[in-house]
N, C-alpha and C positions, 0 to 999 in steps of 0.2 A: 671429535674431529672426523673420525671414519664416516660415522651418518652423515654427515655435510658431503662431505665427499661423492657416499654413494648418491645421495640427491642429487650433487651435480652430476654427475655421468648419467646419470638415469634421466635426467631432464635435454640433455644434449644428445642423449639414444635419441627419447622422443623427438625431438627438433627435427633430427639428420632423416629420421624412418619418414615424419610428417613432411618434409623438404621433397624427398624422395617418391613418397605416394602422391602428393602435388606436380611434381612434375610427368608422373609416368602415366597422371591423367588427362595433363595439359596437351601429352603428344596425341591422346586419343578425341579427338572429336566428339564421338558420339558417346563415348564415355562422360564425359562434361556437361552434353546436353542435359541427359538424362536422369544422373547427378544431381544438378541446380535444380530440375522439375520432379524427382521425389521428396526433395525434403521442402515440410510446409516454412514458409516465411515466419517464423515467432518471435523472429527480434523486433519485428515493428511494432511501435505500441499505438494501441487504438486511438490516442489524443495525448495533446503534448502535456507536459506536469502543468502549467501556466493554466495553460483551458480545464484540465481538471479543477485544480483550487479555483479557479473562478464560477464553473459552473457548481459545486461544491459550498462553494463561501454565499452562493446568491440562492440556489436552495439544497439545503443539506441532502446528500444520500446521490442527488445526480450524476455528478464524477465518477461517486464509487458505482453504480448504476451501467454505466459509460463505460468502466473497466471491468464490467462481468466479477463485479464484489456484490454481488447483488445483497447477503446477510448483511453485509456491513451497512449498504447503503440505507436497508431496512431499518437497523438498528435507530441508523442518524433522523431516519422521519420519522420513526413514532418516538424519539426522545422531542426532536423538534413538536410535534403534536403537545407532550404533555405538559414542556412546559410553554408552547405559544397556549396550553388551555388554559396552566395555569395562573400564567401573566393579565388574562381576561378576567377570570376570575377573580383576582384578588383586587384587579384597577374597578371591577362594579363594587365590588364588596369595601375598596374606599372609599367609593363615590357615596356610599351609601351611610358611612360611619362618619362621614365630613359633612354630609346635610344633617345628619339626626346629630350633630356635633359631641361625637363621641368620645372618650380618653382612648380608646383602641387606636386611633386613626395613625397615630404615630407607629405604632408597630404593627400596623397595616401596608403602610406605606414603606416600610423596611422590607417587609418580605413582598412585596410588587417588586422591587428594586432587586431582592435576591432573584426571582424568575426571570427577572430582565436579561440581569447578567448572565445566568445560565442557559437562553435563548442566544444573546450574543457569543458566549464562548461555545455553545452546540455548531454554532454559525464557522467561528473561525475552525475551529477542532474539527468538522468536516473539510474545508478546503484543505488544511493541513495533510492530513491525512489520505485525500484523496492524489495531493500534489506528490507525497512519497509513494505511496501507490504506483501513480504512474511511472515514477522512476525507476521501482522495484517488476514494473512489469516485465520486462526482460530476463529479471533473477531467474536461474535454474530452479524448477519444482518439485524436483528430486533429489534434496539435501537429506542426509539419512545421520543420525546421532548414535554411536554407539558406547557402550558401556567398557571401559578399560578394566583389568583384571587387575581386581583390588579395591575396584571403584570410588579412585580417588579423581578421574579428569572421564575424560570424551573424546572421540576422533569426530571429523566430521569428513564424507567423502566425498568430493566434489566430482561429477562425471566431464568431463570436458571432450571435445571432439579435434582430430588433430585432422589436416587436410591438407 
């Protein structure tokens, strides 16, 4: 019960101190100006979650591309590459076991159908992905994990700014 406690006063310190630096900036003018034109804008995110997954979902890696993921987006076009190669490759190589009227042709046709599917879900799994992305563009990038003595758990330190 005491740790509760001291978290509330301590979050109510902060409040009254952050109430207080907010106002003793607002009577300053130039103060404010100044203020609002050194710190860069980072909460705005470059495209909305919506246009991400659709530019994303129509060709893989562009959303993430779009949001300076660039590995990632990498990642999504040369998967997208191997299997849009391999989806070609296995649809001549039935073409080919269906005219020489082969017994393969059936487990030929199964694995065209496997690449398929893994061209279409490469498809949605980038929009996905790029759609939480966007979301997560805002998130602080200076989450830091540390080891608890004993090392049974973690803290995590969130930096936050009071104003």
């Amino acid at each position: 019960m005491t740790l509760l406690r001291a978290l509330c006063r301590c979050s109510i310190v902060l409040a009254l101190v952050g109430a207080a630096a907010s106002v003793a900036r607002a009577q300053d003018s130039v103060a404010v100006d100044t203020a609002a034109a050194s710190v860069p804008d980072t909460l705005v995110r470059p495209i909305s979650p919506m246009g991400a997954f659709w530019r994303s979902f129509l060709v893989p890696g562009w959303g993430q591309a779009r949001l300076n993921r660039k590995l990632t987006g990498g990642i999504f076009v040369a998967w997208e590459g191997v299997t849009l190669g391999m989806s070609l490759k296995t649809r001549h190589e039935l073409a080919f076991l269906r005219r020489t009227d082969s017994q393969r042709a059936e487990n030929k046709r199964r694995e065209h159908e496997d690449w398929v599917v893994l061209l279409v879900f490469n498809h949605l799994f980038a929009g996905l992905e790029a759609y939480v992305s966007a979301h997560l563009a805002d998130f602080p990038g200076d989450l830091r994990f540390q080891a608890v003595p004993g090392g049974v758990g973690g803290t995590v330190s969130v930096p936050f700014r009071v104003r």
